[in-house]
C-alpha angles and dihedrals in degrees: 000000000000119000148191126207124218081229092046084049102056083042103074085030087062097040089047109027106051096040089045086051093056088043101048094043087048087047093048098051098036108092104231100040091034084057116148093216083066123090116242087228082065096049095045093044088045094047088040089052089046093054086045096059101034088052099084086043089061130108128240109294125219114262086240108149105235095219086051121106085259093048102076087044085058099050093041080053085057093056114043081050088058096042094050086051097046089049088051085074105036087060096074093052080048093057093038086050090051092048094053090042092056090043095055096047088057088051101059084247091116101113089037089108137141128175123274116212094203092048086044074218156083115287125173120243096245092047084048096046084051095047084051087053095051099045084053090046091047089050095042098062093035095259087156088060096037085057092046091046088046090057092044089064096042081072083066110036093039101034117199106265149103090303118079126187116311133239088265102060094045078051091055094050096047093058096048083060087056095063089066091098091040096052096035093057088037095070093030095057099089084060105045092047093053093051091045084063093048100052096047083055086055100048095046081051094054082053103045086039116035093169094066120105093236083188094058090043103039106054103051088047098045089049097041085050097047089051094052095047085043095053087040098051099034088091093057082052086079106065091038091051091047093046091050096056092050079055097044080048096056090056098056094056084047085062099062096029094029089209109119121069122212113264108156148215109311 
């Protein structure tokens, strides 16, 4: 007669529980895979798939009983290092989406707004045009498969166990959230200098022309402006994106290793 064992038992639960927590936390909380226009069946088969195929890879865990009083910390510790690795990467659409955001206030595009159903909120168009961009440009250097491969060797260099991730590591990714403001003007700086000419033409105009229906003036040439400098500096987008996810990977990898400190796009 077939049989089951209590220690057989906690043994796949220990092999499958504790590495699909870590999956399925970093898949929620990247923006491509965390998606809202996935179902969550998908999400769940796919992280289910993935903990299927890096289970073999792992190293030895450690024999700690899952309904014990270390059990649940160890799973919580799962999660908060999926989720940090998962928010690595979410920083960089964040950044994309605030560039666009502050480009297209400068513009005269900021009531150009529709509802986002994976925000559940109000985006404006241009936010929404560069956080296209940067999905296509994720996609287009495997960015998907870097991050899969990332979290495949977070099983090694932060092995499932009692330890979480250290003080160094929260500290590295605080202040990778700091560098928001910095990448997202810094892609939104060509834009923003061309319309701070214009502006300052448009203001010695008014003076020299008081006549002149600055209203009916300045917003079809602030917003043809914006649109020429946008469709002349969207090549360069492409280095400095790049650029920005090796970053977001390394630090991934920081988070489990915290060896790699924050410096920033130049």
């Amino acid at each position: 007669m077939f049989s089951i064992t209590t220690e057989q038992l906690n043994g796949w639960l220990i092999i499958l529980i504790w590495p699909l927590a870590r999956i399925l936390a970093l898949m929620t909380a990247t923006p491509l895979l965390g998606s809202s226009s996935i179902p969550i069946q998908v999400k769940l088969g796919l992280a289910v798939l993935l903990t299927i195929l890096i289970a073999p890879l792992l190293p030895p865990l450690p024999q700690i009983d899952p309904g014990s009083g270390v059990g649940p910390i160890v799973l919580l510790q799962q999660i908060i290092i999926g989720l940090a690795m998962g928010f690595s990467i979410r920083i960089v659409f964040t950044a994309v989406e605030m560039a666009g955001e502050i480009t297209g206030l400068q513009m005269g595009l900021g009531f150009a707004t529709f509802f986002d159903p994976q925000q559940s909120g109000q985006v404006q168009l241009v936010g929404r045009f560069y956080g296209l961009l940067a999905t296509l440009l994720f996609l287009a250097i495997d960015g998907h498969l870097q991050v899969i491969a990332v979290l495949a060797q977070s099983f090694t260099i932060l092995p499932i166990g009692a330890d979480g991730m250290n003080v160094t590591s929260f500290t590295t990714l605080v202040n990778w959230g700091a560098e928001i403001f910095t990448l997202g003007l810094h892609l939104a700086l060509p834009v923003l200098a061309a319309l701070l000419i214009t502006n300052l033409a448009l203001g010695i105009l008014t003076r020299a022309a008081p006549q002149l229906n600055i209203f009916a003036v300045g917003f079809p040439l602030t917003l043809g402006i914006g649109l020429l400098v946008m469709s002349w500096a969207l090549p360069y987008f492409t280095p400095v994106l790049t650029q920005m996810f090796q970053e977001s990977f390394s630090i991934m990898r920081s988070l489990a290793g915290g060896s790699v400190n924050v410096t920033g796009i130049p």
